[in-house]
C-alpha positions as a printed Julia matrix, in Angstrom:
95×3 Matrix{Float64}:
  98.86   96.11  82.91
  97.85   97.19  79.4
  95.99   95.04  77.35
  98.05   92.97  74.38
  95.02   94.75  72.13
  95.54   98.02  74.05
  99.1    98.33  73.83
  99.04   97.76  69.92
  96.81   99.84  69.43
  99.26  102.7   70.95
 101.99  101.71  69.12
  99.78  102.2   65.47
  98.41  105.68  66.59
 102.07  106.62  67.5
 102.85  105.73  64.37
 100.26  107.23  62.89
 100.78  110.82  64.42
 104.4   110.66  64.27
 105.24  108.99  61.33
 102.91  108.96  58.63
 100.63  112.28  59.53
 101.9   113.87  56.26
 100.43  111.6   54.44
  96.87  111.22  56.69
  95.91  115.03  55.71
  92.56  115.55  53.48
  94.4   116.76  50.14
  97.32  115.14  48.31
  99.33  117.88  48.1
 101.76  117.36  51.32
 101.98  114.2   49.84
 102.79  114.87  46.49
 105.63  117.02  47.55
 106.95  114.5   49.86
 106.96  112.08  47.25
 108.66  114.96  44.77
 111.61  114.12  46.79
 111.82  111.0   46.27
 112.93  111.6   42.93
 115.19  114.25  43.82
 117.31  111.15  46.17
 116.96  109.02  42.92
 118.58  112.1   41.3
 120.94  112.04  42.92
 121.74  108.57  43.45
 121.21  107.02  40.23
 121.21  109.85  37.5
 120.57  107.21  35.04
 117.5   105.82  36.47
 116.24  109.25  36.98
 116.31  109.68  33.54
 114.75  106.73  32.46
 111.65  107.76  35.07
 111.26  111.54  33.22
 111.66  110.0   30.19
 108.43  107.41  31.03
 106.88  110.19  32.0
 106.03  108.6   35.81
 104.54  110.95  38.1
 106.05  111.06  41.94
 102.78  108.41  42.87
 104.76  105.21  42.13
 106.56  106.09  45.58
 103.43  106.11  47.19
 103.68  102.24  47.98
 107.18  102.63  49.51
 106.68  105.15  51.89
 103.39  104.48  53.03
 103.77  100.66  53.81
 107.7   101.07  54.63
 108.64   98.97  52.29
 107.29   95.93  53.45
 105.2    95.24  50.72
 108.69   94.61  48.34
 110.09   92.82  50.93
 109.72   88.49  50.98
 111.32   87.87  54.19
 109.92   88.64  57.15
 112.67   89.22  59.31
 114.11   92.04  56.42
 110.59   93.35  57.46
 110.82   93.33  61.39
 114.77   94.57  60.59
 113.22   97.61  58.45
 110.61   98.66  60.84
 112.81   98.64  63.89
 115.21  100.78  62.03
 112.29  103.44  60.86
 110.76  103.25  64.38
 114.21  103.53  66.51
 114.71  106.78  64.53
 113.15  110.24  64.22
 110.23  110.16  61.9
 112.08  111.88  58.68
 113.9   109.06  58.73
């Protein structure tokens, strides 16, 4: 029977390989792209906040929180937390 320690541990390095490698490499620049298309959803999605964003002259970093902590950082409640992470986690990483 695995360990409680043990079996979290699995679950972050699953994570970790399957979800976030693109953003574990040694350069920013799989990153950067990644994050390019974040602004390309917003685009598309919001035209005018897109345009407000090039017009402040924002680079694609300011998604950086988002992706990398799912989210949860925004979040207050807990349970919109838990709700967020079993969604990423139930579906294929480019979710």
């Amino acid at each position: 029977m695995l360990s409680t320690y043990m079996y979290c541990y699995r679950c972050v390095r699953r994570v970790a390989h399957y979800y976030l490698r693109d953003y574990m490499q040694s350069t920013m620049q799989q990153t950067t792209a990644i994050l390019e298309l974040v602004f390309l959803v917003i685009k598309h999605v919001d035209k005018r906040l897109f345009d407000f964003i090039v017009e402040s002259q924002v680079n694609s970093a300011v998604a950086a929180p988002w992706i990398l902590t799912w989210f949860s950082h925004s979040l207050e409640q807990f349970a919109d937390v838990a709700r967020l992470y079993d969604f990423f986690l139930a579906y294929p990483p480019i979710m």
